[in-house]
Jmol script that loads the backbone (N, CA, C; Angstrom):
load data "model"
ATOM      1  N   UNK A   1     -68.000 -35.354 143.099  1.00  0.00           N
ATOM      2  CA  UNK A   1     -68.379 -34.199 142.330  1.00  0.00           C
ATOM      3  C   UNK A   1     -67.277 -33.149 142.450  1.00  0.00           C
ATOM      4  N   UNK A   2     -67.249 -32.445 141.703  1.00  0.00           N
ATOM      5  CA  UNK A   2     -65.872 -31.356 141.405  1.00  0.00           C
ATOM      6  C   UNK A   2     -66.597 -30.137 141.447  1.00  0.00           C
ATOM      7  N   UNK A   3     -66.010 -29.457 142.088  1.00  0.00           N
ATOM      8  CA  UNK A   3     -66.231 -28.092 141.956  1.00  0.00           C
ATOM      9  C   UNK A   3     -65.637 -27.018 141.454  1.00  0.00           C
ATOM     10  N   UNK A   4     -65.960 -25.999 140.353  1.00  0.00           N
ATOM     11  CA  UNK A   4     -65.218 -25.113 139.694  1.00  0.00           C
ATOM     12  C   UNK A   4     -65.977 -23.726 139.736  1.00  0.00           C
ATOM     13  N   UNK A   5     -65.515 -22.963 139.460  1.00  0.00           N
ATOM     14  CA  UNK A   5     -65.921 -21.577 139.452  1.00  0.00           C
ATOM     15  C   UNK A   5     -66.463 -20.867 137.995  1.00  0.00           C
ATOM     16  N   UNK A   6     -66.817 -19.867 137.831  1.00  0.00           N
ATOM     17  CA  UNK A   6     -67.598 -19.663 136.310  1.00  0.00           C
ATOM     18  C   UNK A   6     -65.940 -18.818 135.302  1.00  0.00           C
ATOM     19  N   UNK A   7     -64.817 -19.637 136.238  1.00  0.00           N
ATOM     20  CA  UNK A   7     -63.389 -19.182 135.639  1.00  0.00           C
ATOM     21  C   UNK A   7     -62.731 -20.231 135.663  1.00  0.00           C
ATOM     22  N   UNK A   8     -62.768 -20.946 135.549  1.00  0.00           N
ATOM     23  CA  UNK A   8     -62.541 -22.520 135.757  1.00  0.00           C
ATOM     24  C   UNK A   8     -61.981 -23.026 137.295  1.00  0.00           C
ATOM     25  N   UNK A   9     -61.400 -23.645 137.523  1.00  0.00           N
ATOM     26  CA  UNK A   9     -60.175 -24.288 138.573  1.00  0.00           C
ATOM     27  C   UNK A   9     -60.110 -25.644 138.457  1.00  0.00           C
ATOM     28  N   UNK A  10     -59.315 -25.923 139.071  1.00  0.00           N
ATOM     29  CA  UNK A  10     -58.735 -27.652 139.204  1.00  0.00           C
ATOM     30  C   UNK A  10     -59.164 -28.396 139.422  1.00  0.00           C
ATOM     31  N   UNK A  11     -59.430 -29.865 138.374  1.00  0.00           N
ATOM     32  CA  UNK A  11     -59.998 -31.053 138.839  1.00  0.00           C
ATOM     33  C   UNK A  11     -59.083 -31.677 139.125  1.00  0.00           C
ATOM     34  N   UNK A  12     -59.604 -32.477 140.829  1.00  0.00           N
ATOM     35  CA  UNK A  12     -58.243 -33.827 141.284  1.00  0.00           C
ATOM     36  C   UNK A  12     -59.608 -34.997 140.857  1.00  0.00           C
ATOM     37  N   UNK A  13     -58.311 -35.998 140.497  1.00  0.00           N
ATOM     38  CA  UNK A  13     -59.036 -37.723 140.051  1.00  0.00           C
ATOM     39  C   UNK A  13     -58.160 -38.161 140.298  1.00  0.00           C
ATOM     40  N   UNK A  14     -58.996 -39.642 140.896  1.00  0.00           N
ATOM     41  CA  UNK A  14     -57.603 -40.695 140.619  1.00  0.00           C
ATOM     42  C   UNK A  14     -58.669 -41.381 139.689  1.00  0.00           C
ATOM     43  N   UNK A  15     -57.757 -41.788 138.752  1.00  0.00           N
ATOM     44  CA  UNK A  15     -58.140 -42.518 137.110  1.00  0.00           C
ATOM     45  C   UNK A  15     -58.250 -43.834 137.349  1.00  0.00           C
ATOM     46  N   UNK A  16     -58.538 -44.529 136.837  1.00  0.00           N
ATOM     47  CA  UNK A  16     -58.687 -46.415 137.185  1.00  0.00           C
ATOM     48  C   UNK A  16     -57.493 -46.844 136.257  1.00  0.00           C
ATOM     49  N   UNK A  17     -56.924 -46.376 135.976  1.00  0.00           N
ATOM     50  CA  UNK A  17     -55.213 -46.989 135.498  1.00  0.00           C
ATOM     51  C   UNK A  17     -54.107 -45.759 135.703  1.00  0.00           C
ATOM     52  N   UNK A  18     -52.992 -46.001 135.702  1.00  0.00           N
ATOM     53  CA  UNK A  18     -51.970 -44.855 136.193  1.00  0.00           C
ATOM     54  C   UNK A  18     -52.056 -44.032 134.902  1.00  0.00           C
ATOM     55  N   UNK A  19     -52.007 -42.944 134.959  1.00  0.00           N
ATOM     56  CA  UNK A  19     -51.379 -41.689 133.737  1.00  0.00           C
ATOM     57  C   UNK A  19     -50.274 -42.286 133.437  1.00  0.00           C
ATOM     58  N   UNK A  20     -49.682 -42.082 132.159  1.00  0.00           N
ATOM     59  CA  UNK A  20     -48.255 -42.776 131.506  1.00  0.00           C
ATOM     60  C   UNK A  20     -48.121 -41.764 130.471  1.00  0.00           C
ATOM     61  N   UNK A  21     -46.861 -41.294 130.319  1.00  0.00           N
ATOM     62  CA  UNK A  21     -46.252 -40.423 129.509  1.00  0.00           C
ATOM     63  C   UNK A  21     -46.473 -41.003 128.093  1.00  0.00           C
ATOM     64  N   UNK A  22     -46.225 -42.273 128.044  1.00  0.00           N
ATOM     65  CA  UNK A  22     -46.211 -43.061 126.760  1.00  0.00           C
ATOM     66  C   UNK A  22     -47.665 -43.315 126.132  1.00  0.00           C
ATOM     67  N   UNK A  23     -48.582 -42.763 126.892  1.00  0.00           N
ATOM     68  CA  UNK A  23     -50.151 -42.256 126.142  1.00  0.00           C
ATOM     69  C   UNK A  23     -50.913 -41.414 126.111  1.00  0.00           C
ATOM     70  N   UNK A  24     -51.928 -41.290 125.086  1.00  0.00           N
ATOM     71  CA  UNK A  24     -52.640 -39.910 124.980  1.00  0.00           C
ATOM     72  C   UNK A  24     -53.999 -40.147 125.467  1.00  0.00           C
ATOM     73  N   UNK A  25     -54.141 -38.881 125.804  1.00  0.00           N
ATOM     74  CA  UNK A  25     -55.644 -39.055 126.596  1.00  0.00           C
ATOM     75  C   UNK A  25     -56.590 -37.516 126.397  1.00  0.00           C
ATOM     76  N   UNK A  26     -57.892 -37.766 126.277  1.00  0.00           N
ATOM     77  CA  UNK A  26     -58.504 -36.479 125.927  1.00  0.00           C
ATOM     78  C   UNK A  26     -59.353 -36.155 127.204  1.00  0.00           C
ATOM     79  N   UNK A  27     -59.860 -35.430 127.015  1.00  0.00           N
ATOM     80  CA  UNK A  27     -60.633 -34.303 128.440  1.00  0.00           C
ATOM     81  C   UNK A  27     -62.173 -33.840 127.496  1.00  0.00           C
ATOM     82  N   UNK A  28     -63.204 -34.299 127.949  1.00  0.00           N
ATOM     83  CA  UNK A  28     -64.501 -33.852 127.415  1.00  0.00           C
ATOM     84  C   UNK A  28     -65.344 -33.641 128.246  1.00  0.00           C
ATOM     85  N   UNK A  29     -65.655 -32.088 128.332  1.00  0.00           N
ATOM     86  CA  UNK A  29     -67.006 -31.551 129.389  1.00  0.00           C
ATOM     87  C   UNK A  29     -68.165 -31.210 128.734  1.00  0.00           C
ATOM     88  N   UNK A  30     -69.524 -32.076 128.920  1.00  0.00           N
ATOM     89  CA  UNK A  30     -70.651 -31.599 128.370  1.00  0.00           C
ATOM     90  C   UNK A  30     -71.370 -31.068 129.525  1.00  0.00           C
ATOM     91  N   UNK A  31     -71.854 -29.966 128.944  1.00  0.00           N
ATOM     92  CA  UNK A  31     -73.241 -29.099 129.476  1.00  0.00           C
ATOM     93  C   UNK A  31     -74.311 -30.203 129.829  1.00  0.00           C
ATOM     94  N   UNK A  32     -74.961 -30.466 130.933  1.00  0.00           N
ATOM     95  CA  UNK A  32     -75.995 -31.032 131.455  1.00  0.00           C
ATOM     96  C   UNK A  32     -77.086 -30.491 131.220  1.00  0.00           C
ATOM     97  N   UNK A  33     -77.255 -29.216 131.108  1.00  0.00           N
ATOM     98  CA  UNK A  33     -78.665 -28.532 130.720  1.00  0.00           C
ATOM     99  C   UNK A  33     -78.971 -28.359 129.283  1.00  0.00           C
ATOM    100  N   UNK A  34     -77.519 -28.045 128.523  1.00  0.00           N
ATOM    101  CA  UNK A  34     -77.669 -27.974 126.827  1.00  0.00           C
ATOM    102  C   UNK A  34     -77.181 -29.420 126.524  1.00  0.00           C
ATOM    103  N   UNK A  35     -76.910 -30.682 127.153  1.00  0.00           N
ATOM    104  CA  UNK A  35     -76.670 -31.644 126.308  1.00  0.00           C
ATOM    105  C   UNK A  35     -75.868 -31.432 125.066  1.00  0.00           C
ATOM    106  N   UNK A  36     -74.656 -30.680 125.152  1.00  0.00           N
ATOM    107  CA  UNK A  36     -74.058 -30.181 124.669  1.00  0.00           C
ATOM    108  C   UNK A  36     -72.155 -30.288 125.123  1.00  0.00           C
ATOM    109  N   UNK A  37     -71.552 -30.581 124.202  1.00  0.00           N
ATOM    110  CA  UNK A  37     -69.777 -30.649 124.538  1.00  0.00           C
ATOM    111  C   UNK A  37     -69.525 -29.050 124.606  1.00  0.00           C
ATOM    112  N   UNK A  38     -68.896 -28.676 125.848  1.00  0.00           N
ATOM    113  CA  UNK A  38     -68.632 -27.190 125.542  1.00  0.00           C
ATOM    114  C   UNK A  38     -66.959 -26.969 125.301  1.00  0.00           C
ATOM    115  N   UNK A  39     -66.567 -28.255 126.436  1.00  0.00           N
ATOM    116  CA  UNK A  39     -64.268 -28.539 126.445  1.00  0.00           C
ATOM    117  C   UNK A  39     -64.023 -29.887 125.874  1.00  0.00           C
ATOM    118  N   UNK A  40     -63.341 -29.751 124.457  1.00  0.00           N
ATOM    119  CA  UNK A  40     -62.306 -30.858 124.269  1.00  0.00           C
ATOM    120  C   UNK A  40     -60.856 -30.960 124.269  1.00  0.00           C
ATOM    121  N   UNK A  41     -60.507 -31.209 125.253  1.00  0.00           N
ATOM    122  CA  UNK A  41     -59.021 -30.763 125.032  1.00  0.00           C
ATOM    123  C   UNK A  41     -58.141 -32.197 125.141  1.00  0.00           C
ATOM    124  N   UNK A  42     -57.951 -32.445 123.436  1.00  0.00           N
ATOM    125  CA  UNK A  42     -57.500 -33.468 123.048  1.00  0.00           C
ATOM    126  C   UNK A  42     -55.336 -33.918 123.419  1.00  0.00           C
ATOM    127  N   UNK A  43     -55.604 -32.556 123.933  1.00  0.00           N
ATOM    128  CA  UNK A  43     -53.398 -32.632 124.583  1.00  0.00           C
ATOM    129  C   UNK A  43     -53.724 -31.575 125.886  1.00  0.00           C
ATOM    130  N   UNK A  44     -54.442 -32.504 127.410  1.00  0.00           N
ATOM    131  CA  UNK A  44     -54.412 -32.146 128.452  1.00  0.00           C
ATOM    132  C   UNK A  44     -53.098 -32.205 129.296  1.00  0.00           C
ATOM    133  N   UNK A  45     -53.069 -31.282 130.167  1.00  0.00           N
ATOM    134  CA  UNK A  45     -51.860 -31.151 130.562  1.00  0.00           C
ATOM    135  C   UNK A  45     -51.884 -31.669 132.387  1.00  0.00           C
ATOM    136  N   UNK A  46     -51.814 -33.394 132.246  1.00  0.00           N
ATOM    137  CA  UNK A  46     -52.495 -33.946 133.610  1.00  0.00           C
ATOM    138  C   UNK A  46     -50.698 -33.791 134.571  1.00  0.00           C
ATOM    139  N   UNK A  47     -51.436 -32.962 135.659  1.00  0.00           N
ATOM    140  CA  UNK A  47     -50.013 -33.534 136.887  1.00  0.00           C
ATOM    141  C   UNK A  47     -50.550 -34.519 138.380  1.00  0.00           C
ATOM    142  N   UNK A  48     -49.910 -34.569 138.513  1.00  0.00           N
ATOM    143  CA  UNK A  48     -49.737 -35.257 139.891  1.00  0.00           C
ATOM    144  C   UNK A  48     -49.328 -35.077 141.157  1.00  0.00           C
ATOM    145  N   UNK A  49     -50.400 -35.218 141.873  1.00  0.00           N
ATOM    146  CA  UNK A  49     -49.949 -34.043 143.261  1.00  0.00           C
ATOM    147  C   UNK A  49     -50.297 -35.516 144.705  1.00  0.00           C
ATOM    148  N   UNK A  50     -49.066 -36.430 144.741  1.00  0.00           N
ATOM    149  CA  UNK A  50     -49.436 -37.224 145.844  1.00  0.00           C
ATOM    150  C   UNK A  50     -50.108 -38.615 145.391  1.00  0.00           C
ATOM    151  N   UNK A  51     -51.214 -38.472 145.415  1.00  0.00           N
ATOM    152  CA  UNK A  51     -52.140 -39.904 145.198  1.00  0.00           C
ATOM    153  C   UNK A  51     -52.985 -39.534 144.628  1.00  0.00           C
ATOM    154  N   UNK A  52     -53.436 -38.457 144.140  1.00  0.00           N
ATOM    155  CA  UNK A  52     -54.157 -37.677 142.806  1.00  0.00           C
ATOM    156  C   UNK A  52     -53.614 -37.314 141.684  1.00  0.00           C
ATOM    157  N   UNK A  53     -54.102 -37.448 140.770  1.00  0.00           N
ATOM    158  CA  UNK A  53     -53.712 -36.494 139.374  1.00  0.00           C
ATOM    159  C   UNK A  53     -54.964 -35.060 139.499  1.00  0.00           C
ATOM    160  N   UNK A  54     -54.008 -34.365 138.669  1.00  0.00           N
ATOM    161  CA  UNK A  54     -54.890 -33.080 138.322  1.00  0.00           C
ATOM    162  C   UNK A  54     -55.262 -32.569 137.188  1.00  0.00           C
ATOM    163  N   UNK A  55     -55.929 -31.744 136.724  1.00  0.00           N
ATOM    164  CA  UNK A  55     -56.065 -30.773 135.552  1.00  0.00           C
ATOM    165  C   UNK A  55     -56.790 -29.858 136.088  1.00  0.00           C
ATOM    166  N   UNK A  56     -56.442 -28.447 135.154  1.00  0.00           N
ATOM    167  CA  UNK A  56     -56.614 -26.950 135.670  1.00  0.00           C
ATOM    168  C   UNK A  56     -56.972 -26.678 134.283  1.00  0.00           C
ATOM    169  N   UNK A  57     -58.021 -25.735 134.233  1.00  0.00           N
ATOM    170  CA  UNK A  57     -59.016 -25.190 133.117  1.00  0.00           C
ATOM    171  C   UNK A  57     -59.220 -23.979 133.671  1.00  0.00           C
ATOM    172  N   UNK A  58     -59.164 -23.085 132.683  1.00  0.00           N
ATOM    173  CA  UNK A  58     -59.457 -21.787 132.751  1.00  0.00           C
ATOM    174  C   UNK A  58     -60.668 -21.936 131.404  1.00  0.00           C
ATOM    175  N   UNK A  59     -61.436 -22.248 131.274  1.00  0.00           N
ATOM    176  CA  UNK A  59     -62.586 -22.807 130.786  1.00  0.00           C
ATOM    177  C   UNK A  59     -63.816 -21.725 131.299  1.00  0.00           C
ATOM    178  N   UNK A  60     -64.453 -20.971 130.775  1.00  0.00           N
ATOM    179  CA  UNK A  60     -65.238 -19.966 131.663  1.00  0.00           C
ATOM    180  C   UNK A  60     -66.987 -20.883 131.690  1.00  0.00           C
ATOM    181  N   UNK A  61     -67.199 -20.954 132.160  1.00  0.00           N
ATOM    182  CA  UNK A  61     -68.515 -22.065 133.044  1.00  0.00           C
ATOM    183  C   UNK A  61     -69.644 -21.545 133.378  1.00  0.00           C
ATOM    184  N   UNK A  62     -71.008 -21.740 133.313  1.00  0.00           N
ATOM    185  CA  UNK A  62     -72.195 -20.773 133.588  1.00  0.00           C
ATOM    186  C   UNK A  62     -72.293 -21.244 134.957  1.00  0.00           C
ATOM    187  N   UNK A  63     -72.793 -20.099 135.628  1.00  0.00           N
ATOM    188  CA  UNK A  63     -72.607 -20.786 136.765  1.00  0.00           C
ATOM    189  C   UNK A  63     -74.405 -21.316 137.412  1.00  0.00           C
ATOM    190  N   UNK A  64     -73.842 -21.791 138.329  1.00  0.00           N
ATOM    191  CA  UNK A  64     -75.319 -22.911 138.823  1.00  0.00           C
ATOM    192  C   UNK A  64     -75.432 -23.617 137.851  1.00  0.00           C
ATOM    193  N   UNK A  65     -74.395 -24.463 137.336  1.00  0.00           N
ATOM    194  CA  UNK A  65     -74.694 -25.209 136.464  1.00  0.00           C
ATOM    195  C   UNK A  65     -74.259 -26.465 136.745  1.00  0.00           C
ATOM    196  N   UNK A  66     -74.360 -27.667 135.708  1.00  0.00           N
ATOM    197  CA  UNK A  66     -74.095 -29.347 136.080  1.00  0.00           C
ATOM    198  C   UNK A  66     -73.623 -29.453 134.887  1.00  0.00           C
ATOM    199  N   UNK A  67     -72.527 -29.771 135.155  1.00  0.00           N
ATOM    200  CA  UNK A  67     -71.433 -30.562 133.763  1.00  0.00           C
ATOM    201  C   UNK A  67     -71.032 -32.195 133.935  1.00  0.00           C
ATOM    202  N   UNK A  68     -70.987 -32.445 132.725  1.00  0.00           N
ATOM    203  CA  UNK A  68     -70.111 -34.516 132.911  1.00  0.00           C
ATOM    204  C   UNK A  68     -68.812 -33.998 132.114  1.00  0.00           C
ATOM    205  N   UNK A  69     -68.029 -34.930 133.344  1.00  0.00           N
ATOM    206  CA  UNK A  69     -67.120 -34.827 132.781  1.00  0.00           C
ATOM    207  C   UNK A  69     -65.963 -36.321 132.352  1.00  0.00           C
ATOM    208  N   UNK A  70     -65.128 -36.466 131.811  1.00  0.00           N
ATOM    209  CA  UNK A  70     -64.613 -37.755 130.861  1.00  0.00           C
ATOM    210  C   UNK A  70     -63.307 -37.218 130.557  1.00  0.00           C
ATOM    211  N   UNK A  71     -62.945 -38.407 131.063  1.00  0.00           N
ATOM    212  CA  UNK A  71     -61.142 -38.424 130.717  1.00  0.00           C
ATOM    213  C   UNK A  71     -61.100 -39.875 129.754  1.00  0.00           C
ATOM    214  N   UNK A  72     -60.250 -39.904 128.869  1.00  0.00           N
ATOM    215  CA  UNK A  72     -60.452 -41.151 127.486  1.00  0.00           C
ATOM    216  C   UNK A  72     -59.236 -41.203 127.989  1.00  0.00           C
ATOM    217  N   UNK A  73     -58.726 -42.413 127.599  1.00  0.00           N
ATOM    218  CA  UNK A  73     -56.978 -42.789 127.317  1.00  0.00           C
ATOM    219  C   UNK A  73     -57.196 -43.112 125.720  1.00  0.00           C
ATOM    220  N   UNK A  74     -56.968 -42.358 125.078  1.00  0.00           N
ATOM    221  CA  UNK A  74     -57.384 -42.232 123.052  1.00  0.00           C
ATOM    222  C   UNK A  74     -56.241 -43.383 122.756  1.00  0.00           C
ATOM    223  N   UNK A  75     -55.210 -43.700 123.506  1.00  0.00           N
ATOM    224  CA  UNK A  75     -54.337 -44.798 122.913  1.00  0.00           C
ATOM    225  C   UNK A  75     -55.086 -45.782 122.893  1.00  0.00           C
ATOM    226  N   UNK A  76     -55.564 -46.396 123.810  1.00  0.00           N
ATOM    227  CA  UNK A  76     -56.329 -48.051 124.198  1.00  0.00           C
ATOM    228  C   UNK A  76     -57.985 -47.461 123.958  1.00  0.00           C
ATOM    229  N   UNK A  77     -58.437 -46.273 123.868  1.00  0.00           N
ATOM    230  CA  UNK A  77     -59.803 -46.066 123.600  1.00  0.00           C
ATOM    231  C   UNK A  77     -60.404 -46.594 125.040  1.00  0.00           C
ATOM    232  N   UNK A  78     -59.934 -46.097 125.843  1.00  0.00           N
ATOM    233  CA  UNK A  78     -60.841 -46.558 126.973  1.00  0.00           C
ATOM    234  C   UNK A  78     -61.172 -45.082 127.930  1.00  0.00           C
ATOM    235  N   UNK A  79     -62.323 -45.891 128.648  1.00  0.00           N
ATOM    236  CA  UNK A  79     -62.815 -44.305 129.938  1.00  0.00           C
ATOM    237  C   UNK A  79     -62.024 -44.480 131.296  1.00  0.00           C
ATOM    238  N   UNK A  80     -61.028 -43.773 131.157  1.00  0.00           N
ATOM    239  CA  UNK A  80     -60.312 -43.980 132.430  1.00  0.00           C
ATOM    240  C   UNK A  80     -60.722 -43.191 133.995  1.00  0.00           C
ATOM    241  N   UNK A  81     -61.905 -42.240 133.447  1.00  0.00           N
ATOM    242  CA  UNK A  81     -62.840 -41.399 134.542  1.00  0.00           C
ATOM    243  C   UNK A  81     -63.706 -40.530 134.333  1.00  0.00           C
ATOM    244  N   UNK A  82     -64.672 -40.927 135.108  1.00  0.00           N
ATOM    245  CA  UNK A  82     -65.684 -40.143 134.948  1.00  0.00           C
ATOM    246  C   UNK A  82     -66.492 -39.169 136.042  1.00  0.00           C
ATOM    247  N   UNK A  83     -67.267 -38.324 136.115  1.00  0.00           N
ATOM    248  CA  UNK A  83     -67.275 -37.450 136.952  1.00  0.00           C
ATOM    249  C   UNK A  83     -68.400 -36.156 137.044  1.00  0.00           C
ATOM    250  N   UNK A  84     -68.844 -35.960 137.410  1.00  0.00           N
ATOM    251  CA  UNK A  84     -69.954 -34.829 137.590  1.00  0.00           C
ATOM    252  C   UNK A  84     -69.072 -33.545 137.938  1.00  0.00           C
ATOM    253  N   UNK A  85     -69.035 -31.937 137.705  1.00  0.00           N
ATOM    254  CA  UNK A  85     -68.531 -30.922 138.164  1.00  0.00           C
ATOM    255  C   UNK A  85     -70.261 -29.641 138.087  1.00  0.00           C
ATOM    256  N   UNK A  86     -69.932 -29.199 138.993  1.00  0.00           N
ATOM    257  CA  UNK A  86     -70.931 -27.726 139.362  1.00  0.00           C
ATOM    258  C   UNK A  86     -69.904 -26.703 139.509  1.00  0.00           C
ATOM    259  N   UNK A  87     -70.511 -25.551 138.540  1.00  0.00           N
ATOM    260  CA  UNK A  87     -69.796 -24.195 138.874  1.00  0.00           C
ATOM    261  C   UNK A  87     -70.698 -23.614 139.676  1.00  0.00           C
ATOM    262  N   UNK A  88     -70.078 -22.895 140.614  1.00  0.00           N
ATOM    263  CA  UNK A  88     -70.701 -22.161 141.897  1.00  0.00           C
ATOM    264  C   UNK A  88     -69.282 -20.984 142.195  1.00  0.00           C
ATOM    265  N   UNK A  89     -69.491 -19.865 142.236  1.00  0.00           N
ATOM    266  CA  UNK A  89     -68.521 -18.974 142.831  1.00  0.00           C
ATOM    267  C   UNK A  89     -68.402 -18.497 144.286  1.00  0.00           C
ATOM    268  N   UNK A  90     -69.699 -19.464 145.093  1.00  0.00           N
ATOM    269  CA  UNK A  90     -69.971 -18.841 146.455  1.00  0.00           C
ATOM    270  C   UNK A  90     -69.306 -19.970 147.338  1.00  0.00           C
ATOM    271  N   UNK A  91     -68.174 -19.432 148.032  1.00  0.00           N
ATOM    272  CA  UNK A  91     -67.211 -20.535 148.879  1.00  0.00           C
ATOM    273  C   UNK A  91     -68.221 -21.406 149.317  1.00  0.00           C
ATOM    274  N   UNK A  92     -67.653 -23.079 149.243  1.00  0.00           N
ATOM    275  CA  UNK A  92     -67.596 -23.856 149.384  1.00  0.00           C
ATOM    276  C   UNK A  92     -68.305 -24.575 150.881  1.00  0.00           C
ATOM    277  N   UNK A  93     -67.864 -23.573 151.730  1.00  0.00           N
ATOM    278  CA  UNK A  93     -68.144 -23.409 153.443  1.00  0.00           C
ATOM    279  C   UNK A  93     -69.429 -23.216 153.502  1.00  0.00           C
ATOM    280  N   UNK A  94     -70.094 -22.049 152.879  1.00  0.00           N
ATOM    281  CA  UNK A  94     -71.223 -21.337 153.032  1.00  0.00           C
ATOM    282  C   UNK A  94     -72.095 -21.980 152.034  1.00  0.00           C
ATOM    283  N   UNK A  95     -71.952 -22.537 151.001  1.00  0.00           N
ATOM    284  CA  UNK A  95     -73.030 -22.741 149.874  1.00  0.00           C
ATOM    285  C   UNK A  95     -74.014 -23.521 150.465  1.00  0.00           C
ATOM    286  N   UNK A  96     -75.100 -23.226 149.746  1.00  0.00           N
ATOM    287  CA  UNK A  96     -76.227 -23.753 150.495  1.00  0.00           C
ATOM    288  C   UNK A  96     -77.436 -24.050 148.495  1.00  0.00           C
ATOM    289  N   UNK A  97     -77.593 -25.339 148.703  1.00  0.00           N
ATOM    290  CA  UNK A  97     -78.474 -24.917 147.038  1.00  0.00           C
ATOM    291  C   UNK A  97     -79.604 -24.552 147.041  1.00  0.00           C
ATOM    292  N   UNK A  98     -80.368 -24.415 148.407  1.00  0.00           N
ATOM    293  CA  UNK A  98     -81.751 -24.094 148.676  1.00  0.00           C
ATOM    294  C   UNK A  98     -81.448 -22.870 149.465  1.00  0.00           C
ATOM    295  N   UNK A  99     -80.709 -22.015 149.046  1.00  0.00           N
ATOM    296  CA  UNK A  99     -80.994 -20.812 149.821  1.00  0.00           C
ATOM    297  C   UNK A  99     -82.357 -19.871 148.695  1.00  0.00           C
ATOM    298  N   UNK A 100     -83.398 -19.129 149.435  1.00  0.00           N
ATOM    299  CA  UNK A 100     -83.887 -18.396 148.641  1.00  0.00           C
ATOM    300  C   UNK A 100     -84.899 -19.325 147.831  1.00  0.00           C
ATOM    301  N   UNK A 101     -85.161 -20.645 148.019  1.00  0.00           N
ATOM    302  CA  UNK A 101     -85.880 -21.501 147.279  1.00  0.00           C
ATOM    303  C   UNK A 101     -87.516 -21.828 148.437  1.00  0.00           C
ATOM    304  N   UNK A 102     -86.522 -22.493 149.771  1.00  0.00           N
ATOM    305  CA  UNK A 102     -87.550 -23.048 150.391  1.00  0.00           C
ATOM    306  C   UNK A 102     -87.648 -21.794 152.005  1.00  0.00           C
ATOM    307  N   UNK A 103     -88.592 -22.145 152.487  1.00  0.00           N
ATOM    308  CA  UNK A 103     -88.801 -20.961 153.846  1.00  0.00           C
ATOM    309  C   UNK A 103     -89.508 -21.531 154.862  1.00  0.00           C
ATOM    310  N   UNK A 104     -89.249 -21.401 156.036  1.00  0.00           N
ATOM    311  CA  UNK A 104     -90.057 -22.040 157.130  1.00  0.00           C
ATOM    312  C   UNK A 104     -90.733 -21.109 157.668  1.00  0.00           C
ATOM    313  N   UNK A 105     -92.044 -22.281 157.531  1.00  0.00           N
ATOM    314  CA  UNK A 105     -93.099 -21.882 158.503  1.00  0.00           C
ATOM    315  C   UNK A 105     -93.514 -22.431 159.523  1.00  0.00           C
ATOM    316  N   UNK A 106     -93.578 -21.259 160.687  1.00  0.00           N
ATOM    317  CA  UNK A 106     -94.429 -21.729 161.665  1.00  0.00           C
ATOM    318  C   UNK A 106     -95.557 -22.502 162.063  1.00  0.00           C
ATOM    319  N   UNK A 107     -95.532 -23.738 162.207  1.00  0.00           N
ATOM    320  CA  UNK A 107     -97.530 -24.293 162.130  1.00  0.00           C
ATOM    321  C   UNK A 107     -98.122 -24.398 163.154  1.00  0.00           C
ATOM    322  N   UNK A 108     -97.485 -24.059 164.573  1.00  0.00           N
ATOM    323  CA  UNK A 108     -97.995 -24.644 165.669  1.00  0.00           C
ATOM    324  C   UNK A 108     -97.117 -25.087 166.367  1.00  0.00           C
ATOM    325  N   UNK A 109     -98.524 -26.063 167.049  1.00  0.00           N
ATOM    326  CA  UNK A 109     -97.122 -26.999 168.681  1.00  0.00           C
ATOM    327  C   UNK A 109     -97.127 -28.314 167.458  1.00  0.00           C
ATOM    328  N   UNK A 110     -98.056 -28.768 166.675  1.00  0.00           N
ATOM    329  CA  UNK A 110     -97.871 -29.884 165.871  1.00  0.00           C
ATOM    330  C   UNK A 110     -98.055 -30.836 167.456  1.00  0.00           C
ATOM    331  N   UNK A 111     -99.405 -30.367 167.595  1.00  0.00           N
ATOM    332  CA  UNK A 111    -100.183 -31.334 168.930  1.00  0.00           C
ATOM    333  C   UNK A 111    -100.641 -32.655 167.741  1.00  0.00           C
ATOM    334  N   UNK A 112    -100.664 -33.886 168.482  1.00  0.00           N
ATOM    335  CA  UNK A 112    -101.627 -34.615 167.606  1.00  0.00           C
ATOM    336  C   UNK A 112    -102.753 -35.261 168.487  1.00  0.00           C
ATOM    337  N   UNK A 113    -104.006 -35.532 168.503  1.00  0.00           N
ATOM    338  CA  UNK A 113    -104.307 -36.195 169.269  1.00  0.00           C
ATOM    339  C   UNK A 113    -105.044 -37.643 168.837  1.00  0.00           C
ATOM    340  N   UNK A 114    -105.030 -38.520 170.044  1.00  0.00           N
ATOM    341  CA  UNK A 114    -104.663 -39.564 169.363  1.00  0.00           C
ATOM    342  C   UNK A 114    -106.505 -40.663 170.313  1.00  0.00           C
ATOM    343  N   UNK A 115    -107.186 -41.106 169.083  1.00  0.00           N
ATOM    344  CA  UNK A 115    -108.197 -41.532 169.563  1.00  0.00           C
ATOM    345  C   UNK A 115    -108.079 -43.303 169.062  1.00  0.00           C
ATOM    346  N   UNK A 116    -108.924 -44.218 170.644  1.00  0.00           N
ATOM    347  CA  UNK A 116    -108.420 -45.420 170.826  1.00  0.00           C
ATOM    348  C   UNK A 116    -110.213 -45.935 170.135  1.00  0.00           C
ATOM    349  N   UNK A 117    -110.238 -46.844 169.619  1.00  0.00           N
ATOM    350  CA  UNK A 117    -111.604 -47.531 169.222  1.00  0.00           C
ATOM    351  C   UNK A 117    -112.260 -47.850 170.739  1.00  0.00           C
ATOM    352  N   UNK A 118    -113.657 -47.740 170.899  1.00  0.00           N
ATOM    353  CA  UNK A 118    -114.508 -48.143 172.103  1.00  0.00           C
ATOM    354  C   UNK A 118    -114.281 -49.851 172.149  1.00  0.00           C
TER     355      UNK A 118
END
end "model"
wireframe off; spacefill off
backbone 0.3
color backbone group
């Protein structure tokens, strides 16, 4: 899963075939909640950092949200990756998705007692 901010930032992938200069490839992010394409960016600008490729979007994102995301190679028509991303702006360290949702309560010692047949 990828994580971006409601200002975009950088997705790393490694693709199931190498990036090649000598083909084109498109970038498509749909909205999970609107079932909806919100990024097509049919001339992505993929680099390579090591044993990852990248792309960087300044794409503005609702946040607490769930996106799919799809990389095509449009030459051969194939899905060279695929991928889930959440925008969240609250570092990474600290996020928590049940903060403010769930709350503990006290019930006791949570004694049980335990009865044998005569």
């Amino acid at each position: 899963m990828q994580i971006v901010t409601t200002s975009g930032g950088t997705i790393n992938f490694i693709a199931r075939e190498d990036i090649l200069d000598t083909k084109t490839y498109t970038i498509k992010i749909t909205s999970e909640n609107k079932n909806k394409v919100i990024l097509t960016d049919a001339t992505p600008t993929i680099g390579s950092d090591r044993f990852y490729s990248t792309y960087a979007t300044t794409h503005n994102f609702s946040e607490n949200a769930f996106f799919n995301l799809e990389i095509t190679n449009t030459t051969d028509s194939t899905i060279i990756y695929r991928d889930m991303i959440f925008c969240t702006n609250q570092p990474s360290s600290t996020f928590e998705i049940t903060t403010g949702v769930y709350t503990q309560h006290d019930t006791g010692a949570n004694e049980y007692k335990y009865y044998t047949a005569p």
